[in-house]
Every structure is written in C-alpha cells, then in structure tokens.
N, C-alpha and C positions, 0 to 999 in steps of 0.2 A: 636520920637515916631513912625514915620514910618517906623524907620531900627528894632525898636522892634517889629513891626507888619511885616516887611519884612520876620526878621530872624526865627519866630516864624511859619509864613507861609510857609514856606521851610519844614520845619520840620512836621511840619502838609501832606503840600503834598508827603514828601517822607511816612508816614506812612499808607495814604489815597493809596497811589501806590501798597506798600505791603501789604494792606488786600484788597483790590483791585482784584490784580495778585491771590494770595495763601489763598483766603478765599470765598468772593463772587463770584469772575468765577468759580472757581471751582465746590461749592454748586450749581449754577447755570446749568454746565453742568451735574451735576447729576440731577439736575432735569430735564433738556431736554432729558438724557437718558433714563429716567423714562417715558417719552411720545412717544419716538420715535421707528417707527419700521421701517420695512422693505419697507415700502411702505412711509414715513411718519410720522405726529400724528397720534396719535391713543391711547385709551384705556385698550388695548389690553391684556398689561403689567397688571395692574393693577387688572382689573377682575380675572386675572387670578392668582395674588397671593394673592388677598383678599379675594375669594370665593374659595377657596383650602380649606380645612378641616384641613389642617396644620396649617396654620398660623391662624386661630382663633383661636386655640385653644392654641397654641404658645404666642398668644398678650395675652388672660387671663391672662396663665398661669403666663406670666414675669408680668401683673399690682397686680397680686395676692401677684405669692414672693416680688416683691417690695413694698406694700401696708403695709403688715404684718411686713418687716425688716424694714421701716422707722419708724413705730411705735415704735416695740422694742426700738430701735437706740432712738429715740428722748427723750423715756422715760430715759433710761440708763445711755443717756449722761447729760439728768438732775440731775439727781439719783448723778452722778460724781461730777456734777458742783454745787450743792447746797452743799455737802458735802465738798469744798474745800472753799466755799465763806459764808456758813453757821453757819459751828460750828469748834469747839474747838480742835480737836484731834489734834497730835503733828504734827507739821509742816515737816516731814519729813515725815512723812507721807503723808501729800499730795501732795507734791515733789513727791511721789513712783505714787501718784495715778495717778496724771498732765503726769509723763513720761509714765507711761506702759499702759494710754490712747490713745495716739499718736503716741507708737512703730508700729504698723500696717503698719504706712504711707510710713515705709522706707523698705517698701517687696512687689512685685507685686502682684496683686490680682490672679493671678494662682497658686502662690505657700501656699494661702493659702487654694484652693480644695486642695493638695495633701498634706500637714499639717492635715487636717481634717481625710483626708483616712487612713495615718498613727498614727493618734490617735484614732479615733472611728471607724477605718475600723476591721473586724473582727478578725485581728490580730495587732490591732492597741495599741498602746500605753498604752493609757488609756483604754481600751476594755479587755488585759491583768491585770491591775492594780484593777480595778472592780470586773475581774472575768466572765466579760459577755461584748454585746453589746449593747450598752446605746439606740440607734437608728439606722435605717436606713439611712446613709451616700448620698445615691444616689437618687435624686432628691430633692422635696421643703425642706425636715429637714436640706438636707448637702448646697441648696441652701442660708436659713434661716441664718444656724450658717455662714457662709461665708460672706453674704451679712451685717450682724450685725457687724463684726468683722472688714470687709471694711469699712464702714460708721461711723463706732464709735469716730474716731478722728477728721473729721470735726465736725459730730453733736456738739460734746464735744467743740470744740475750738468756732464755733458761741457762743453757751450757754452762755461757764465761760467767755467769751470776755465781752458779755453784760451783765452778771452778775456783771462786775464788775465798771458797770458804772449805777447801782441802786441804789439809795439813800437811807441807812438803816436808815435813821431819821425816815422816815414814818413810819416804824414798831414801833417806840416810841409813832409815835402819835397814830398809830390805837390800840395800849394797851391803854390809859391813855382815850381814848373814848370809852374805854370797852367793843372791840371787842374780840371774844375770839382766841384760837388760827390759828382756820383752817378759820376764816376771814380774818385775820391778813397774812396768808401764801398767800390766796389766792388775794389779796387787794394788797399787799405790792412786792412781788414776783412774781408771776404767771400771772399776769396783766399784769406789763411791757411787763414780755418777750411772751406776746403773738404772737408778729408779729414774733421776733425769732424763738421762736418753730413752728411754722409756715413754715417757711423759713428752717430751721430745716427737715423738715419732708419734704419739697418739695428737698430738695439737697439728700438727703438721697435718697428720692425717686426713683428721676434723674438718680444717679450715681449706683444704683440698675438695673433700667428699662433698662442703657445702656451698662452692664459692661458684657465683655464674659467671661474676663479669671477665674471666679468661674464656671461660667455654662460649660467650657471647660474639668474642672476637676472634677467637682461632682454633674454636669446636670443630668446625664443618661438617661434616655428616656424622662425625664422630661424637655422640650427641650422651651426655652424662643425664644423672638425676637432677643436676641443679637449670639445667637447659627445658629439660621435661616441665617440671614447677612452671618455670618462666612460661612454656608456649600452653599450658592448660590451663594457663590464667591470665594470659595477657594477648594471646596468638589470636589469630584469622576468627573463631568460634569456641569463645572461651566455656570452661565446665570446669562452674566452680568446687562439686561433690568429686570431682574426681582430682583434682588439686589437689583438695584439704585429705585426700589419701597420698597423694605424693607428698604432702608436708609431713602424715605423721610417719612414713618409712622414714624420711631422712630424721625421725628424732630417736629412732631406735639406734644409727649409731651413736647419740649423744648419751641415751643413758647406759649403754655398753662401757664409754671413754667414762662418763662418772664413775661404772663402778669400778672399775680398771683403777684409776687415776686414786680412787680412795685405799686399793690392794696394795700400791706401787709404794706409797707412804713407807711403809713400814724398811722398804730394802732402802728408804735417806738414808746415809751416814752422817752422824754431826758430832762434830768432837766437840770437847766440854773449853779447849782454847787453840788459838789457830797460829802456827809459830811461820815465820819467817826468814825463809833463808836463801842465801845466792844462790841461782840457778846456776848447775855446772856447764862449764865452758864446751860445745863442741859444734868447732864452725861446720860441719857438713851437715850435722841437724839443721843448724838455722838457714844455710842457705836453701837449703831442701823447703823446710817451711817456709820459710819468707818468700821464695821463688814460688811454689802451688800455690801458699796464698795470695801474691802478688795477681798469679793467674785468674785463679776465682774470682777477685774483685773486678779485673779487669775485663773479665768474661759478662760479669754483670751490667758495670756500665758501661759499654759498647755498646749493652740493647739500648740503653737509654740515650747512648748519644742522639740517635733520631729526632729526638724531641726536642733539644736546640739547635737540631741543623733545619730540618724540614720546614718550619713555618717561616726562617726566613730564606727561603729559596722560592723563585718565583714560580716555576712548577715543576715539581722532580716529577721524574729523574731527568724532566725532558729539556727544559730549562731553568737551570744553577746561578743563576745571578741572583743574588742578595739583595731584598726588598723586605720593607718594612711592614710592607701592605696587608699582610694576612694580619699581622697583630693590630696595625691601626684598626683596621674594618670591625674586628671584635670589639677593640675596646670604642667604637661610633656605634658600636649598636647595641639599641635599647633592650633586645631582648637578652642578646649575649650578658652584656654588661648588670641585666637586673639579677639574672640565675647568679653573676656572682657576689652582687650583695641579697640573697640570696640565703647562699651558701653561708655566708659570714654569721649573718643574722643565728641562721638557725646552731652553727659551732657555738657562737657566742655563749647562745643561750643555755645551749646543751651544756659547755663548760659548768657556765655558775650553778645550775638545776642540779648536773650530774655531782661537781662536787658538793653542794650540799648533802645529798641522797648518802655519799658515799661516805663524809666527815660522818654524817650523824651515825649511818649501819656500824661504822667503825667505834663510835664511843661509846653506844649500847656494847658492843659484845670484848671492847676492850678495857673500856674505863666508868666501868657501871654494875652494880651490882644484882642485875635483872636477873632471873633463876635461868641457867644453863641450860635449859631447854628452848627458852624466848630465843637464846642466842643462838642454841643450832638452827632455829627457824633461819634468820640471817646467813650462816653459814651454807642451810641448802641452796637459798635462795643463789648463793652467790657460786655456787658447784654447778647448778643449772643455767645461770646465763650464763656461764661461762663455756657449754655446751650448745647450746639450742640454737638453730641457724638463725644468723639473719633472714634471709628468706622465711621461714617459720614465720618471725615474730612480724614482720610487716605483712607478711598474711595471713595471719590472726586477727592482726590492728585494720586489717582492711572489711574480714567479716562480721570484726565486732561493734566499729566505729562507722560505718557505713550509713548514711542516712544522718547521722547526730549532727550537732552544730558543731562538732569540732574534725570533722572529715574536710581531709585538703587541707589542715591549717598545721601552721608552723608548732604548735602548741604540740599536736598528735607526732611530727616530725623531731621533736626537741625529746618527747616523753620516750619514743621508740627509741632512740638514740643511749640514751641516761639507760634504758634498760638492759639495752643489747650488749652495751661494754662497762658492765656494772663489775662485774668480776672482778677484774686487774684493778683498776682504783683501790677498790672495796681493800682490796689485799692490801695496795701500797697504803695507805690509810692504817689499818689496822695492824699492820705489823710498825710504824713508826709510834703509833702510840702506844702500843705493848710496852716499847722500849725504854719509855718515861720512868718518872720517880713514880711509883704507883702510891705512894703517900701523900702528895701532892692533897688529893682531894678530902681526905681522913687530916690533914692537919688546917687544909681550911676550913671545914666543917666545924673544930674543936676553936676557931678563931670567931665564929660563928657566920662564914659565908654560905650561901646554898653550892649546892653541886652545877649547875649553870652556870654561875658565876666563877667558880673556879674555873671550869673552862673556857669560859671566855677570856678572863684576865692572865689565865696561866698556861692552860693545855695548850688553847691555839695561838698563844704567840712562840711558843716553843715547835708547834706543826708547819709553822709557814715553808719551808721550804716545800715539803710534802705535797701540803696544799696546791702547793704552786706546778711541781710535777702532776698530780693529777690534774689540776685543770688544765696543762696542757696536755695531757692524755688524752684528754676526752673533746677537748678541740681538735686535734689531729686526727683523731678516728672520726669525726665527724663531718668534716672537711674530705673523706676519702670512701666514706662507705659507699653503697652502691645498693649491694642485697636487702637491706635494710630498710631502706624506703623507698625503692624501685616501685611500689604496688601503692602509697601511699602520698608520694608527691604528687599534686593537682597542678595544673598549667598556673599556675597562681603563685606556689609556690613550687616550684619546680630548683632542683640544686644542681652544681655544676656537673655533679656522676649522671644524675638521669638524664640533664640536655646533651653530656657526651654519648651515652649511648641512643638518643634520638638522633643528633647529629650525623649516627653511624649509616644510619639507611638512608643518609642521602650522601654518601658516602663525602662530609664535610671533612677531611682530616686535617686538617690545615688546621681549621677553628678548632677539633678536635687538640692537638696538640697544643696548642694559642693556649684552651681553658686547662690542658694537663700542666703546663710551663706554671700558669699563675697559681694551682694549688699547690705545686712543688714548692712555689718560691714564700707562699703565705704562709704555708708550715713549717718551711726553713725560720720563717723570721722570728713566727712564734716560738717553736723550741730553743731557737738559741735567746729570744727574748725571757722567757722564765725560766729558761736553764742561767740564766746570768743574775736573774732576780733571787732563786732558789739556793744558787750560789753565792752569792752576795750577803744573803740571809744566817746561810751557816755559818760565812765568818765573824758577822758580827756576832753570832752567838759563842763562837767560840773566842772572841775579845775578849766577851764579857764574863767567861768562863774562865779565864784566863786572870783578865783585875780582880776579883773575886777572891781568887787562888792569890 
C-alpha cells in the first residue's frame, strides 16, 4: 500500500511542479507587475487604468455584449437540446442539428468577425442575396452575432449532456396528477437543468467577456476589455504595468464564475436510475421544433458559407469567376505553408503533453489513494483554468518567460496550451475512471503487482477510447486558439491564428480564409479520425464483454 501511495505521489508531485512553474508563478508575477513601479509598490498602475474614461466604458461595454450573448446562447442551445431529447422528428435530423451545433468549435473565433463582414458586410454575401444590409457589422450587433455563434456549441453540449441524464418518468407522473402542459415542462425539465443553465450562461458569459479574436475583427470603435489587453501590450506604445492591471480585472470575473459555479452544484438533480420511455406523439411540437431549429442551424452556417465561396472567387464581389489561385499561392508559399506545419507541430504535441497531464491529474484524485486534500489541490487547479483567460495566461507566460531559453519556442507554446484547456480533459479523464471496477487495483496488489503496473496493463487499456477523446480535445482547441498565444508566438514559430490575424492589416482575406478552410478541414479529419478510433475501441470492448458473459 505504500508503494501505491509512493508511486501515486510522484505523480502528483510532478504535476504539482508543472502548474507550480507554468501557471501560479506566473499569474503571480503578473500580479506583482500590476503593483510595481519604478520606485516600488504602488497604486499607481491601477488608478490610472481604472479612472481613464476608456476602460470604463470598455468594461461595460464587454459585460453588456457578453450579458446579452450568453442569454441568447443559453436560450438557443435549449431551443437545440430539447428538440433532439424531446420530440420525434427524424433521427437524421438531429444527427444535422447535434453536428452543425458544434461545427463552430473547429474554426477560430477571428475568423468568424471576418465571416460576418463578408456576409452582412455591405457587399457581403448575404447583403447581395437580400438586396440590402440586414445590419450594422461593426460593433455590439457584429459583436452579438459572433459571440452567439462562438458560445453556441459548448452551451449546446452542457445542455443535451444533462438532458440526457433526466428521468422522463416524471413527465408521466406529473400528467396522471393533472398537471397541465407548461407545469409539466416546467417541473419535469426546466427544474433539473436549472443549475446547468445556469452554468450555461456563466461559461458563455466567461468565454464572451475574455475572447479578442471577434472584437479584433468586428469591434470597431466598439472597443471591449479583451481589445483594451490586446492594444496595452501589443499596440503603437506598449505599457506593460498597465496591461498586467487590465489582465488582473478580467480575473475577477473568473473567480466570481468559480464561486458561482461551486454554489450552483448543489441545485444538480441526479436520480439514483434514469428510465426510458417513448416520447409522446405531437406533430405540431415537432414541426415547430424541428422548423426553429432547422432555422438556427441554418442561420449559422450561412455565416460560414463565405469561407468556401470566397477563396475560390477571383475577386469578390467584383469578379465571381472561380479560380483556384488563391489557394494554390498559399499552399506555394513558404511562409504561408511553414505557420501550418506549424500549427500541426505544436496541436500534436500539445495532444500527447496535454493528455498525459491530464491521464495522470486524473488517476491521482480518481484511482489512488493520495490523502483528499493532495486531491482538492487537483481539483482547484482544474476550477481555475477552467476560468482564467487565455489572454491572462499567455501574458503571464510572456512576463515570466521573457529573456529565458525557452521564449518563442514551441515548447512555451505546447505548455500554454496543455494549461489553458486542462479543465474539460482533466474532467473527461476522471469521470471515465471513477466509473471503473475500483478493485481492480486492491486485487492486483493481493496478486502481487505494483499500482503502475495495474494501470498500465489494466486501467488504461480499459480508458482508451477516453484517451482518445481527449487527445483530440486538445488538438482541436489547439489548432484554433488564438488568445492564448497571441503574446507568445515568435516569427519562428508563429501558428495559423496569429498569421490570420497579421494577415488582417494587410487586409489578405482571401489567404485569410485559404488558412480558416485548412483548419476547418484538419479538425474535421481529426475528430472524425478518433472518434472512429474511440469508437471502434468501445466495441471491441464490448465483444469482449460480451464472450466473457
């Protein structure tokens, strides 16, 4: 039991070391940078970017558009998720809805400002197809549609996740006790997932309040907190003391959303078994759903259609002839073509790095007997990046790694990455090994293996599909970040999000869309390649489950 508690410790301490090193000192010296000046502590910093007439009106302005798009968003992804777990419409259907909810997720959020511009911009897409301009693109409406559009596939994945762990019994019972319909919706459905939507609208919020790359593309004067960060540290005469105060506001909504998010817990509902039964028949429901949502999705990719019309058009809107040429010239050019091996490189790496980080946080605090306080460490650890901006953590990694041998390199890039989206793995991770034999390990001990060794020969041939989801998790978040190491990619290694938005000031959009096309389609290949892998995996486990039996 010792050597289980030894080897389990190990593992722990090497984790404890790396968010140690690449998360806490860091945040840490951003916040000393925030206090320090030239003399000293001091205030200085602070008065001077919170009583500027900018940034007041910059924090509104970003709680405003994120206020309004989490709302949308949260309605939306209801709107999706009750229609896919609700009612009747053809199952291929909501196969179309479930995918073209979640398409979002494999495009960075800059490319969908300039998606928007070339749809509802004045000679936009859709703006031609109308006849006119639906809106004004630039500021809170082109803020609105982007932020919506961002946020729509996590809202949606909480939602139908828990939706689908509701006990449609109740709805039986609460008819047969003569509730009428909108008691019944509201008792039986909306009750549960109160803590959800909740959660729901604080993530949305979050990833609203912290995200640049919309407000980079279709801000305009309408200028947020994550816009502010950007030009105090990258703009005309950068002030880095007065940045690392615009980083630590935007962490106080993070630890507002933790404590929030730890209060909400409690209104979960979970029943002790989840019964199963025919959805009642009523075609006016489903056409009503299936038609709104039909709308929704269709509303969404519309923005996106731009992105495989435009590059091959020889120059919109002004001349429509189909040419190959914009994508050829990308993929002839050296620089183009190096950002996106690149990009690969550093996904790759970030995969294997992030899931090992994440297998091991997960077998400490799920399948190990380390004292439950080691494990809450884990646990904050992973409440906090699940909070803390991008932006944040790549300008921390920018004050702290600065000067070192490892500034510019893919290494600093890889580590940011593994850190930033530690959360969601960390989870999928450790909620699939909770759900193991937890004797597993106590009967190979008594056989005389070590606790490593069962995991090796046993836990993780049983985790593979898991494994497989998260590492592509964390390749596709990797593949699309932006905020993250916007401050910490070097001309060296530079990725395809930062050469899009350099591309932007020389107004390349053509190339722009060329490299949004290619990580659309490399994340396409990935997720359906380890979703087939992952899949693949559970059935042969359940073969074997199966001869056994």
């Amino acid at each position: 039991m010792k050597k289980k508690n030894k080897e389990s410790k190990i593992i722990f301490l090497i984790l404890l070391i790396l968010f140690m090193v690449f998360l806490i000192l860091p945040v840490f010296r951003l916040l000393l940078k925030s206090f320090w000046g030239e003399e000293g502590p001091t205030l200085a910093h602070y008065s001077g970017v919170i009583f500027s007439g900018g940034f007041g009106k910059a924090l509104g302005n970003s709680f405003l558009a994120a206020s309004v798009s989490a709302l949308i968003t949260t309605v939306l992804a209801f709107f999706l998720a009750y229609t896919i777990n609700y009612t009747n419409i053809p199952r291929w259907m909501k196969g179309m809805i479930r995918a073209a909810a979640l398409l979002p997720m494999f495009l960075p959020t800059i490319t969908y400002g300039f998606a928007i511009i070339y749809s509802f911009g004045k000679q936009g897409l859709l703006t031609r197809l109308f006849g006119r301009q639906l809106f004004n693109i630039y500021g809170l409406n082109g803020l609105l549609v982007g932020y919506v559009i961002y946020t729509l596939p996590i809202a949606f994945m909480l939602i139908h996740n828990t939706m689908g762990y509701i006990d449609k019994k109740f709805m039986i019972v609460s008819r047969v006790m003569g509730d009428n319909g909108f008691s019944t919706f509201m008792m039986t459905i909306v009750r549960p997932l109160l803590g959800t939507l909740a959660a729901s609208f604080i993530q949305a919020f979050f990833l609203c309040f912290t995200d640049f790359g919309i407000p980079a593309s279709v801000g305009g004067k309408y200028e947020v907190i994550a816009s502010v960060l950007y030009n105090q540290m990258l703009g005309s005469i950068p002030d880095f003391a007065r940045g690392a105060v615009v980083a630590m506001v935007m962490l106080v909504p993070s630890a507002i959303s933790i404590a929030v998010l730890q209060f909400l817990e409690k209104y979960n509902v979970r029943y002790s078994r989840i019964s199963t039964i025919e959805i009642s028949h009523h075609r006016l429901r489903d056409i009503a759903c299936g038609g709104v949502s039909a709308a929704i999705i269709l509303c969404v990719l519309s923005v996106f259609a731009v992105i495989f019309i435009v590059p091959f058009i020889s120059e919109w809107p002004y001349d429509i002839r189909f040419t190959m040429e914009h994508a050829v010239s990308v993929l002839e050019d050296d620089a183009l073509s190096g950002v996106v091996r690149n990009s690969l490189v550093a996904a790759l790496f970030t995969a294997v790095a992030g899931t090992l980080v994440a297998y091991g946080s997960a077998l400490v605090t799920a399948r190990s007997t380390v004292n439950k306080k080691l494990k809450n460490v884990i646990e904050g650890i992973a409440l906090v990046t699940n909070t803390i901006p991008g932006m944040v953590i790549g300008l921390a990694f920018l004050f702290s790694f600065s000067g070192t041998p490892v500034q510019n390199t893919f290494f600093l890039i890889v580590v940011c990455n593994v850190v930033h989206f530690f959360s969601t793995p960390y989870l999928m991770m450790k909620n699939s090994l909770a759900k193991m034999n937890a004797s597993w390990e106590t009967t190979a001990m008594l056989m005389g293996d070590s606790w490593i060794k069962t995991i090796i020969r046993v836990v993780t041939p049983n985790a593979v599909s898991t494994i497989l989801e998260v590492f592509s998790y964390y390749f596709i978040n990797a593949m699309v970040t932006v905020s993250a190491v916007i401050f910490i990619a070097g001309a060296r290694t530079m990725v395809m999000t930062t050469k899009i938005k350099e591309l932007q000031y020389f107004n390349k959009f053509n190339e722009v869309f060329v490299l949004s096309l290619m990580i659309l389609f490399i994340n396409l290949i990935a997720r359906i390649l380890f979703q087939a892998l992952a899949n693949g995996r559970i059935k042969i486990k359940q073969k074997v489950v199966s001869s056994d039996l």
